[in-house]
C-alpha positions as CSV (number, residue, x, y, z in Angstrom):
1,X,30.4,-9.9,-24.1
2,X,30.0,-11.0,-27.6
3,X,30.6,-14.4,-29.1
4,X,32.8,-14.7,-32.0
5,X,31.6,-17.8,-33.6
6,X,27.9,-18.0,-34.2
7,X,27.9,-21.6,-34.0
8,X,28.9,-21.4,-29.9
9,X,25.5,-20.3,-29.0
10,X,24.7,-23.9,-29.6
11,X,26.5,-24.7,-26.5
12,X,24.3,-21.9,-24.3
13,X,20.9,-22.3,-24.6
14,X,18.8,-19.2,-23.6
15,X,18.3,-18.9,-19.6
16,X,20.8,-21.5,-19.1
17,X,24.2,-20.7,-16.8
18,X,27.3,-21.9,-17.0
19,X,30.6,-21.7,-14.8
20,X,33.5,-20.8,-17.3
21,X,37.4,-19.6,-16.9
22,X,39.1,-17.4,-19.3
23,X,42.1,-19.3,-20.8
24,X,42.9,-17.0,-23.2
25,X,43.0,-12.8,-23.2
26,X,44.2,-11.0,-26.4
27,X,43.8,-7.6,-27.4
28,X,42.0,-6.5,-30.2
29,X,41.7,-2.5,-30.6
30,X,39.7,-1.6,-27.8
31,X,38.2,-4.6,-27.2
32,X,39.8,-8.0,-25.6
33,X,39.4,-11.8,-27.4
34,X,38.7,-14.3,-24.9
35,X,38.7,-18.3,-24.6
36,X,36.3,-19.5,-22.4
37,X,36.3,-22.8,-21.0
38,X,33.1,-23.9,-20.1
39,X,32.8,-26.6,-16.8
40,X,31.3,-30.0,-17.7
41,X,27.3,-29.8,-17.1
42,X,26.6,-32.2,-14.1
43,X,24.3,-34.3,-15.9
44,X,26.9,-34.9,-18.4
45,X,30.1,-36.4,-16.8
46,X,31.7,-38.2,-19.8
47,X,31.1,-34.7,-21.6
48,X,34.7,-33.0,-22.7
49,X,35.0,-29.3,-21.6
50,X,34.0,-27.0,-24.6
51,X,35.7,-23.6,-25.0
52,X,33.9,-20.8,-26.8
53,X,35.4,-17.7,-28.0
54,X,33.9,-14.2,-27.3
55,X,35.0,-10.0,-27.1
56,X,34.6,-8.0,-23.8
57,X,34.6,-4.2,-23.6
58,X,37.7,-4.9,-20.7
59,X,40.2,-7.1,-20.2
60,X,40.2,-9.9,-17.9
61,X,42.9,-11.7,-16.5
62,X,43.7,-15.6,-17.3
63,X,42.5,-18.0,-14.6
64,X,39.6,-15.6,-13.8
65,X,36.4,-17.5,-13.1
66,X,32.8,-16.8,-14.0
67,X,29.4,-17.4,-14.8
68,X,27.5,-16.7,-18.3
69,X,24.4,-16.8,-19.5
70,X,23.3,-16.4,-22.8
71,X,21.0,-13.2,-22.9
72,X,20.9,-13.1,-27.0
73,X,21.9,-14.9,-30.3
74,X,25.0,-13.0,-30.2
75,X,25.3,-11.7,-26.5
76,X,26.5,-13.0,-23.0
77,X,26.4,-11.7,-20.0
78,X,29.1,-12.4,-17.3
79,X,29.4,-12.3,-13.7
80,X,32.7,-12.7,-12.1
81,X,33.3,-15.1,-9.0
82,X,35.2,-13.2,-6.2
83,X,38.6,-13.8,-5.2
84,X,38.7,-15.5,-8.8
85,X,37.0,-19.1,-6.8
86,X,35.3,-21.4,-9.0
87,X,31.1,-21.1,-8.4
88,X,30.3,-23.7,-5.5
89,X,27.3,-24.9,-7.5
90,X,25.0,-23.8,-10.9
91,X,22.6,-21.3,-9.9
92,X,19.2,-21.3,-11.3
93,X,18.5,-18.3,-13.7
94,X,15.5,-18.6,-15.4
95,X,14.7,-16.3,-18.6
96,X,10.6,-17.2,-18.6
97,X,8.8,-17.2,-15.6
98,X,7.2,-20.6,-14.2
99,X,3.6,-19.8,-13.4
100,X,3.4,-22.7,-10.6
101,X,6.4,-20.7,-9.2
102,X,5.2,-17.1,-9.9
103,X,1.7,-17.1,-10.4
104,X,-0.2,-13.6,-11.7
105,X,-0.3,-10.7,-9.2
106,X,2.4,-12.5,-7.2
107,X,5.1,-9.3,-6.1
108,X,8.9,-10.4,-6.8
109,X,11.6,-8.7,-4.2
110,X,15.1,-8.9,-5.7
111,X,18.5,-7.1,-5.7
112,X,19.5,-6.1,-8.9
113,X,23.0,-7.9,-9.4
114,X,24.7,-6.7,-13.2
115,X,23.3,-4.9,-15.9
116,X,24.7,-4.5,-19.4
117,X,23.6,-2.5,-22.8
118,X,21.8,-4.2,-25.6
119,X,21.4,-2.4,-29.0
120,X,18.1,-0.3,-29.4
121,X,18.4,1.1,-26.4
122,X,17.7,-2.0,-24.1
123,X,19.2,-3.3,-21.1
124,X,20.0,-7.0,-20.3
125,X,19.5,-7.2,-16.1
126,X,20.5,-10.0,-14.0
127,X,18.8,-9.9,-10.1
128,X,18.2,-12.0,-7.6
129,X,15.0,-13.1,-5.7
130,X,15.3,-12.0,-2.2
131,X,12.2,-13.5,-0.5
132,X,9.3,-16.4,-0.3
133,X,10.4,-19.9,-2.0
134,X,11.7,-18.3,-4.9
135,X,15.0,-16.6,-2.9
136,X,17.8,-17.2,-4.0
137,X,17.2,-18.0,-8.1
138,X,18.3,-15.4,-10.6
139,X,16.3,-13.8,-13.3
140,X,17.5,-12.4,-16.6
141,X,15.7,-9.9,-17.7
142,X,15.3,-6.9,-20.5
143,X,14.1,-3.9,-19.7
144,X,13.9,-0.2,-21.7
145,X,15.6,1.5,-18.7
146,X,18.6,0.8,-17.1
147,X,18.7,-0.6,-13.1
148,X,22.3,-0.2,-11.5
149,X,23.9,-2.8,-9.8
150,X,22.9,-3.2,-6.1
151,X,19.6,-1.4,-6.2
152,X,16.4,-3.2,-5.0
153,X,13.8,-4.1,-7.5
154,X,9.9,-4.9,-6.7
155,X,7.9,-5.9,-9.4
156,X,4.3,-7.4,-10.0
157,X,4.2,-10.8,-11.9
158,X,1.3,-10.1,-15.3
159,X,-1.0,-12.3,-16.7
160,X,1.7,-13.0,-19.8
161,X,4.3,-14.0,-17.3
162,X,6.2,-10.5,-17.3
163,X,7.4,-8.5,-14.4
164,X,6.0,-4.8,-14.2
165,X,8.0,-2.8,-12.6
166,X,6.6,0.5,-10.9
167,X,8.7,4.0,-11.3
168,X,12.5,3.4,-9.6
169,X,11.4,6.7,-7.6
170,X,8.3,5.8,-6.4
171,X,10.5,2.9,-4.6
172,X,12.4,5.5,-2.3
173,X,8.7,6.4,-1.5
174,X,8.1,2.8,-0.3
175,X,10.6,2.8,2.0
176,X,9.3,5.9,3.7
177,X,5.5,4.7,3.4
178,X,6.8,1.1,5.3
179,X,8.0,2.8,7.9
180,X,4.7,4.9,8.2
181,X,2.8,2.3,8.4
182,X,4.7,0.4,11.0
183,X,4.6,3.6,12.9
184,X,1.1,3.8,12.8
185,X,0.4,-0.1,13.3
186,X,1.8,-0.2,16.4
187,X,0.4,3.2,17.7
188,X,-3.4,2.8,16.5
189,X,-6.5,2.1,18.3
190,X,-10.2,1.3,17.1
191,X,-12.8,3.8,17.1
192,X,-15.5,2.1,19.8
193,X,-13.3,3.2,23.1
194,X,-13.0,6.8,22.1
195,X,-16.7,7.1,20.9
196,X,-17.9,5.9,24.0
197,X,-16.1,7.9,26.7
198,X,-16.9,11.1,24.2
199,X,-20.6,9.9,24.1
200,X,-20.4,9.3,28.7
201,X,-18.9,13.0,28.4
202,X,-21.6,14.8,26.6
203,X,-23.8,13.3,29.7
204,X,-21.6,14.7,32.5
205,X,-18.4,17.3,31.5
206,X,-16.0,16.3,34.2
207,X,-13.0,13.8,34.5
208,X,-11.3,12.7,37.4
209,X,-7.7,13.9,38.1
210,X,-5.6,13.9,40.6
211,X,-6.7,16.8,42.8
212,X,-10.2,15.9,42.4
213,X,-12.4,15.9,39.0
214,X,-11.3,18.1,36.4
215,X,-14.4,19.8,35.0
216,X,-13.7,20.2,30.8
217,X,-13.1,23.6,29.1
218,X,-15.9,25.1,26.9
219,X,-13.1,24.4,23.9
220,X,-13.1,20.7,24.9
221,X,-17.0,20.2,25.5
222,X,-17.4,21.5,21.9
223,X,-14.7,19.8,20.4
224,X,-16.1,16.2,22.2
225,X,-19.7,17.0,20.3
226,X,-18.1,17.8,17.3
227,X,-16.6,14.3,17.1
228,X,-19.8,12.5,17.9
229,X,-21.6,14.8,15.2
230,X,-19.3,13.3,12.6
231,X,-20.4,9.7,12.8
232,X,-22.6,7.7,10.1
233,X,-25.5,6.3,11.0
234,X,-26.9,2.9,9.4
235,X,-29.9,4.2,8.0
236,X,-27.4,6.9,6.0
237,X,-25.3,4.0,4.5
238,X,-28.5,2.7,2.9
239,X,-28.8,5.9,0.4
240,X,-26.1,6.4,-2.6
241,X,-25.8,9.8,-1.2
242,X,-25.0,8.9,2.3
243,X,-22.2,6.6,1.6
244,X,-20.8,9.7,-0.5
245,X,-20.8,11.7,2.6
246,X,-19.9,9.6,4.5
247,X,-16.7,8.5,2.6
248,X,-16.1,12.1,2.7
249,X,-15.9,13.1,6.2
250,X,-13.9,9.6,7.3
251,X,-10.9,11.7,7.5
252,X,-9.4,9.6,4.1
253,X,-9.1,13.3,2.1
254,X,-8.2,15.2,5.0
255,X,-4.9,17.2,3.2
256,X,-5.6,17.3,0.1
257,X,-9.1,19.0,1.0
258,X,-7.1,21.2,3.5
259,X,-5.4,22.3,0.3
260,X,-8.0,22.8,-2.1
261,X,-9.6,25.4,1.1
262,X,-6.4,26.6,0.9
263,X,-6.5,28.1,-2.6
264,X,-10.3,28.7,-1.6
265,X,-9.4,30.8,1.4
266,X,-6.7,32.8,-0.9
267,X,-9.5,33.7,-3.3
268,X,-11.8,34.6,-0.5
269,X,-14.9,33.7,-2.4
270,X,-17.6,34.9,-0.7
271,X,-20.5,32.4,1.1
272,X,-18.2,29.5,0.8
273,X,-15.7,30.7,3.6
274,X,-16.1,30.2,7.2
275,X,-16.5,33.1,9.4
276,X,-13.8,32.0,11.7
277,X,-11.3,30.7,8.5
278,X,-11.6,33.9,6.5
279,X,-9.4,36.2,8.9
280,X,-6.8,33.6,9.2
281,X,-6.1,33.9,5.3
282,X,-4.1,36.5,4.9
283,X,-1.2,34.4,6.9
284,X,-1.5,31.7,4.5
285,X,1.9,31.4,2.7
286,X,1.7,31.7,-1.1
287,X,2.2,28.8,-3.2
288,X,1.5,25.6,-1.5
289,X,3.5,25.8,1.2
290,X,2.2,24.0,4.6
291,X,-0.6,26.6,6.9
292,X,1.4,27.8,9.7
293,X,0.7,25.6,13.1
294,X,-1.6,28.1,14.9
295,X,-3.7,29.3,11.3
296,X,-4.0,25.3,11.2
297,X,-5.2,24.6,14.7
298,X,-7.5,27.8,14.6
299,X,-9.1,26.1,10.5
300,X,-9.4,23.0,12.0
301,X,-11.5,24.3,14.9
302,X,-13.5,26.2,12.6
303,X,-14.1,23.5,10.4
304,X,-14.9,21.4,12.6
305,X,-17.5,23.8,14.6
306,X,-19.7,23.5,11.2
307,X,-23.4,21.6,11.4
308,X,-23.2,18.6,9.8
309,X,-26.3,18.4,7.0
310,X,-27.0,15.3,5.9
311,X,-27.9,16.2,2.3
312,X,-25.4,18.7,2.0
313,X,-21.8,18.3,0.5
314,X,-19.4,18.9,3.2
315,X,-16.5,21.4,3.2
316,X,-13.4,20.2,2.1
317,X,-11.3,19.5,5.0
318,X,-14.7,19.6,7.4
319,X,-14.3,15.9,8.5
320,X,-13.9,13.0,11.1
321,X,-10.2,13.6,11.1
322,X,-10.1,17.2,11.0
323,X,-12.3,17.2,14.5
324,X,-10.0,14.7,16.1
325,X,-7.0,16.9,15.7
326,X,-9.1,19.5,17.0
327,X,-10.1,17.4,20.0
328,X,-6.6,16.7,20.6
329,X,-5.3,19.9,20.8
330,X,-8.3,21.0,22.8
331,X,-7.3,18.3,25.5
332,X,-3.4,19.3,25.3
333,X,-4.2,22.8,25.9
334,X,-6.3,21.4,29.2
335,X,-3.3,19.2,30.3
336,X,-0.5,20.8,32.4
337,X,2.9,20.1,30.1
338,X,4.5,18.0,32.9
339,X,1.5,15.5,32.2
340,X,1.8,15.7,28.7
341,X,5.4,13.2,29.2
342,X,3.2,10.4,30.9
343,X,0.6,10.2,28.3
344,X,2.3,8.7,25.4
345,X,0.6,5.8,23.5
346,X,2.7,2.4,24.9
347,X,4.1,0.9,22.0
348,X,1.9,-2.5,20.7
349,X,3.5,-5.7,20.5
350,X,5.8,-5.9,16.7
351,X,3.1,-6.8,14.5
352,X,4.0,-8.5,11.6
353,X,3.8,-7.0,8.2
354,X,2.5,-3.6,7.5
355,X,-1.2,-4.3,8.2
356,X,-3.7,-5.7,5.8
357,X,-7.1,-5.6,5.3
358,X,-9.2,-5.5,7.6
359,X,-7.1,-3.5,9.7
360,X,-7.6,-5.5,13.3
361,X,-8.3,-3.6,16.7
362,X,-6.0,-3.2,18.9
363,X,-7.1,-3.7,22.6
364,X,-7.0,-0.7,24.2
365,X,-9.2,-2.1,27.2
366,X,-7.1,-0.4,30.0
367,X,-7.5,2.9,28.4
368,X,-10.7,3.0,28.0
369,X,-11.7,1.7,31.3
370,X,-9.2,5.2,32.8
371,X,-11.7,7.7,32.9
372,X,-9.0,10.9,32.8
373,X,-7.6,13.4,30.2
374,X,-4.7,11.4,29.7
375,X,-6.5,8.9,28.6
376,X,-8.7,10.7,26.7
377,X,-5.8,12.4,24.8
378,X,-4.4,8.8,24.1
379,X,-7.6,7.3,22.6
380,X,-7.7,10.5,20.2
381,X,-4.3,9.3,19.1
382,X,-4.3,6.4,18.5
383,X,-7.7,6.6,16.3
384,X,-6.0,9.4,14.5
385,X,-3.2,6.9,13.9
386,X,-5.5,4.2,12.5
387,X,-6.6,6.5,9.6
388,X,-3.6,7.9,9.1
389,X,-2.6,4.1,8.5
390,X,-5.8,3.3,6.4
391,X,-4.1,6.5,4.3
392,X,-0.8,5.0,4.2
393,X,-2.2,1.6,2.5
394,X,-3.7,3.7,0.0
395,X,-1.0,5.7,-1.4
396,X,1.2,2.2,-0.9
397,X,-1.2,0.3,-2.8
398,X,-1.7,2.9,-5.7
399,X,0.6,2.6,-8.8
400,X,1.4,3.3,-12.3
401,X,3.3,0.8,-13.8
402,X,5.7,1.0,-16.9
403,X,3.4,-0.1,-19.5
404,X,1.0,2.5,-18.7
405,X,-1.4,0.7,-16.7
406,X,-2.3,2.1,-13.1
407,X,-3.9,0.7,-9.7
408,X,-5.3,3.2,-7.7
409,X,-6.7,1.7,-3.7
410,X,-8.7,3.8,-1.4
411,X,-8.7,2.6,1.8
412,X,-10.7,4.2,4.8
413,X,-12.8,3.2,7.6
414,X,-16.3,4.2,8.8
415,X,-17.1,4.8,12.2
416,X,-20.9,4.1,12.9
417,X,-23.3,5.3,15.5
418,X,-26.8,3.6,16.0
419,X,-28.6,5.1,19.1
420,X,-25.5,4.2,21.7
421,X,-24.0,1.5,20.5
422,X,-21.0,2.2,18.5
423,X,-19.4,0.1,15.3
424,X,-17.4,0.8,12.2
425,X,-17.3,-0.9,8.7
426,X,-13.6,-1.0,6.8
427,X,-13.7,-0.1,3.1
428,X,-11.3,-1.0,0.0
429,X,-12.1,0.2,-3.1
430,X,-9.3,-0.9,-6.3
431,X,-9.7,0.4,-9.6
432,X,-7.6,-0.9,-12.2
433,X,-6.6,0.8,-15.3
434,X,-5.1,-0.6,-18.3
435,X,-2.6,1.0,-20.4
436,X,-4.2,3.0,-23.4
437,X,-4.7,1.3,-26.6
438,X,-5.5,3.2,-29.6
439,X,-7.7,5.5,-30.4
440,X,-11.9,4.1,-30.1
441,X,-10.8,0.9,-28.2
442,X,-13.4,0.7,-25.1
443,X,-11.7,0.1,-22.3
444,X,-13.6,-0.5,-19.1
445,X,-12.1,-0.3,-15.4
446,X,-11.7,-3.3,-13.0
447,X,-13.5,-2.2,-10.1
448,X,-13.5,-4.3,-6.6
449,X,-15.0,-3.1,-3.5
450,X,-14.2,-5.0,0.5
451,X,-16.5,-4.1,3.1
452,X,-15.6,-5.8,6.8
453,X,-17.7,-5.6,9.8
454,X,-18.6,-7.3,12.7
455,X,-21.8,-7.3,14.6
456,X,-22.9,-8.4,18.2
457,X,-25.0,-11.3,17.0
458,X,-23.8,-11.8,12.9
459,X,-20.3,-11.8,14.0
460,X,-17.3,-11.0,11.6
461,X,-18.8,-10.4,8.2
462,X,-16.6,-9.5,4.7
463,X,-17.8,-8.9,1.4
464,X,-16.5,-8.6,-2.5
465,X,-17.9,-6.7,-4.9
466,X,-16.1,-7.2,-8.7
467,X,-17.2,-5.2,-11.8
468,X,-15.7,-5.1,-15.0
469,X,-17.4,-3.8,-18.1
470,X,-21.0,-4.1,-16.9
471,X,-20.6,-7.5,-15.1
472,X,-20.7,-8.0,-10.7
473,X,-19.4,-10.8,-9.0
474,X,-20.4,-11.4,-5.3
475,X,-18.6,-12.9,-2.6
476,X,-19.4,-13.3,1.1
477,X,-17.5,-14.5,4.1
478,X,-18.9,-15.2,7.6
479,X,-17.4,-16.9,10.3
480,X,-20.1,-18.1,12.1
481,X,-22.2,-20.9,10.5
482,X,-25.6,-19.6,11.5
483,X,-24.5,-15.9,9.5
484,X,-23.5,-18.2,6.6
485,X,-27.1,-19.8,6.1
486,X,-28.9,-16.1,6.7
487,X,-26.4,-14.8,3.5
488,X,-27.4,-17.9,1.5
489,X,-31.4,-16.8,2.0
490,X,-31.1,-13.4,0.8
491,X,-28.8,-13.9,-2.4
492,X,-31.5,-14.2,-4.5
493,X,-33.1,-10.4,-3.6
494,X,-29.8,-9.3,-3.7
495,X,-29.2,-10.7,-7.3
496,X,-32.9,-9.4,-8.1
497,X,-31.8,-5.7,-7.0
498,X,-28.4,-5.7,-9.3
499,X,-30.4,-6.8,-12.0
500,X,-32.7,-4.3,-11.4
501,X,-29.1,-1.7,-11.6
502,X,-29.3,-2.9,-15.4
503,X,-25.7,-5.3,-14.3
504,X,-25.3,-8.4,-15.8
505,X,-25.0,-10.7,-12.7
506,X,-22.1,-13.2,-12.5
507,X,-21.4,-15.2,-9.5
508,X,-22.5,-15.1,-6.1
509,X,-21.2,-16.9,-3.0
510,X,-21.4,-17.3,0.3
511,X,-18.1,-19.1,2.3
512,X,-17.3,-19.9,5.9
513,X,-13.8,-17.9,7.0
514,X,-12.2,-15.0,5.6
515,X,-11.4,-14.3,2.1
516,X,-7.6,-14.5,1.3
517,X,-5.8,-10.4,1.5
518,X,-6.1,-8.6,-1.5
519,X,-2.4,-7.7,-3.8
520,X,-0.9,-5.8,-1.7
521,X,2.3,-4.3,-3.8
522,X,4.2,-3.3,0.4
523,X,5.5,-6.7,1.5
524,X,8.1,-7.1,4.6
525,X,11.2,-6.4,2.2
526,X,11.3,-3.1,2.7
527,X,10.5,-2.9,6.7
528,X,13.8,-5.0,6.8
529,X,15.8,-2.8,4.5
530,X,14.7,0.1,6.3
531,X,15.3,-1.2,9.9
């Protein structure tokens, strides 16, 4: 609506709502003239009711009661009380956010409850807060696109106290990326349980089953070695090139590798295409649709039969989880399909959320002490599960936001193998972008990098890396107090060896606990819409 008399936008400061009734409806060419009476403000008892007048685009009936808001000089927008019932009480609508109540990075869940068009082709939006202490209060916004009524809205609070608002699209996405990754929470399993029974195989290739032990195929002897061949070692994560390799074959680029071998495979280029791969081409669909199941499982098996070189670049799509689908299906093809019903992964207890960082390990102690093929084939799984989750987080946490700016998360895990002990480390890298500026305006990323581990006698160790624009900051978190005084010791070399890097060194600490979770734009809001 608009007001008719400028001086009524005394009565409505900006941000503020009021209950009002329409008194008066007239029409006025294809508009209507209302009087509004506005309710006494609760702090003001002895206060006379004040009617303002104002045009709607509708007409609405006498008696009807509503709340406005102020969203301009000029403009007010109006929501109408059901069943034409006075409001029960003064909701709070705020118009600037409070940053004790939304502090920076914070994500805001809310229904989007009217919309209405403001000149220049901006929208004034009224939505609710759905979640945390905040549920409940109303926010009027303006936006350059419009949001229809009903629709859910999550939004990241910025350093100016704005709301930025990822694509509407990419929303739908969210949905379907929630209920991935509660799929894959409850289904996956650490790495340790499967890496050992593969490494007791490659010492004796039999399994016990119920007519005696079940001696493994050829196919399934191969595909057990090929696993093992896949893992890091420690001395490899202490060389810039090994931690690029080893990133490379966690399984984290799995499909979009498969891909790019796709369009290699079509091209048939030669020295760069498997022996096994190449005759399985021609069946390749054109375009990008998906590989045919049995051209997959026979790539897979050929990828996953390569050496692994530790100075060489991998092939795409030659990684950790290529050769645990190709264990799996090995194993299936072993198992008679009657036994293939009783091996499904029981489901884990509802886990709250959808997982965080570090991922925790699910106990999988009964598996792994069942020394059978059913077994076997469940472990695969359920690993196979957990990166598919750490893949899940990534594309969930990776945005670009209205105002240009982008945040783009990796998440992956490393499985590690020193002499026979087994052990992984969890990764996070975040790079954040801001949006362009003009042209010659430097503009550095914000990089931060997680590790997590835990060792035997160190215990449960995370750490933060943060550059921006040549600067590192440090952070280190142990829980036991013993690991705490060996990190204090060695901050010094470790400042002496970034210097060293030519970065200008900021802080560095060590802390007893666990660091709080990194921004994480997936919060329970849309597990419950989707359920």
């Amino acid at each position: 609506m608009k007001l008719l008399r400028p001086i009524d936008a005394l009565l409505l400061p900006p941000g503020q709502t009021r209950p009002a009734e329409v008194v008066s409806s007239t029409i006025n060419g294809n508009q209507f003239n209302l009087i509004l009476r506005l309710a006494q403000q609760q702090a003001s008892p002895a206060t006379p009711r004040t009617e303002i007048a104002a045009s709607s685009p509708r007409a609405v009936a006498n008696g009807t009661q509503m709340l406005i808001q102020a969203v301009s000089q000029s403009q007010l927008m109006a929501i109408l009380q059901p069943n034409g019932k006075p409001a029960a009480g003064i909701v709070e609508t705020l118009a600037r956010l409070n940053p004790g109540q939304f502090p920076a990075g914070m994500t805001v869940q809310a229904r989007v409850i009217s919309q209405q068009a403001l000149d220049q082709g901006r929208f004034a939006i009224l939505v609710k807060v759905l979640q945390g202490a905040n549920s409940g209060i109303n926010l009027s916004l303006t936006s350059d696109k419009p949001l229809e009524p009903g629709s859910l809205l999550t939004a990241r609070v910025g350093t100016q106290g704005e709301l930025r608002v990822p694509d509407p699209g990419r929303q739908l996405l969210q949905q379907a990326l929630s209920q991935g990754l509660r799929d894959t929470l409850q289904s996956q399993g650490s790495a340790e349980p499967l890496m050992n029974r593969l490494q007791q195989l490659t010492v004796g290739t039999a399994l016990p089953g119920e007519a005696g032990s079940v001696k493994l195929t050829a196919q399934v002897d191969s595909a057990v070695r090929q696993v093992l061949q896949q893992l890091a070692t420690p001395a490899q994560l202490m060389t810039p090139k090994g931690v690029e390799q080893a990133v490379q074959r966690s399984g984290l680029f799995m499909e979009p590798n498969l891909t790019q071998l796709a369009s290699l495979l079509k091209t048939d280029p030669s020295g760069t295409v498997p022996a096994g791969a190449r005759g399985d081409a021609a069946a390749t669909p054109a375009g990008n649709a998906p590989l045919p199941q049995p051209v997959l499982a026979k790539l897979l098996s050929a990828l996953a039969a390569l050496p692994v070189n530790p100075g060489e670049r991998p092939l795409p799509g030659a990684d950790l989880k290529a050769a645990l689908i190709n264990l799996l299906i090995n194993v299936q093809q072993q198992l008679p399909p009657a036994a293939l019903k009783a091996v499904t992964m029981p489901p884990a207890p509802w886990a709250q959320g959808v997982g965080g960082f570090p991922l925790p390990a699910r106990a999988t102690r009964a598996l792994a002490e069942t020394a059978d093929l059913g077994s076997l084939l469940r472990l695969t799984a359920a690993l196979l599960s957990r990166i598919q989750h750490h893949q899940l987080q990534s594309l969930g946490q990776s945005h670009s936001f209205s105002d240009g700016s982008t945040q783009t998360t990796w998440q992956l895990e490393i499985p590690l193998r020193d002499g026979q002990q087994f052990n992984h480390v969890q990764v996070r890298i975040q790079r954040d972008d801001e949006a362009p500026r003009k042209k010659g305006a430097e503009q550095a990323p914000f990089w931060e990098v997680r590790l997590a581990f835990s060792l035997d006698h160190l215990g449960s160790i995370q750490a933060i890396a943060q550059l921006n624009k040549g600067r590192v900051n440090t952070q280190f978190w142990a829980e036991q107090p013993t690991t705490l005084s060996l990190l204090n010791i060695e901050i010094r070399l470790l400042r002496d060896r970034l210097l060293a890097k030519g970065l200008e060194v900021g802080e560095i600490s060590c802390h007893q606990g666990s660091p709080p979770q990194p921004n994480q734009p997936l919060q329970q809001r849309w597990i419950d819409e989707v359920t």
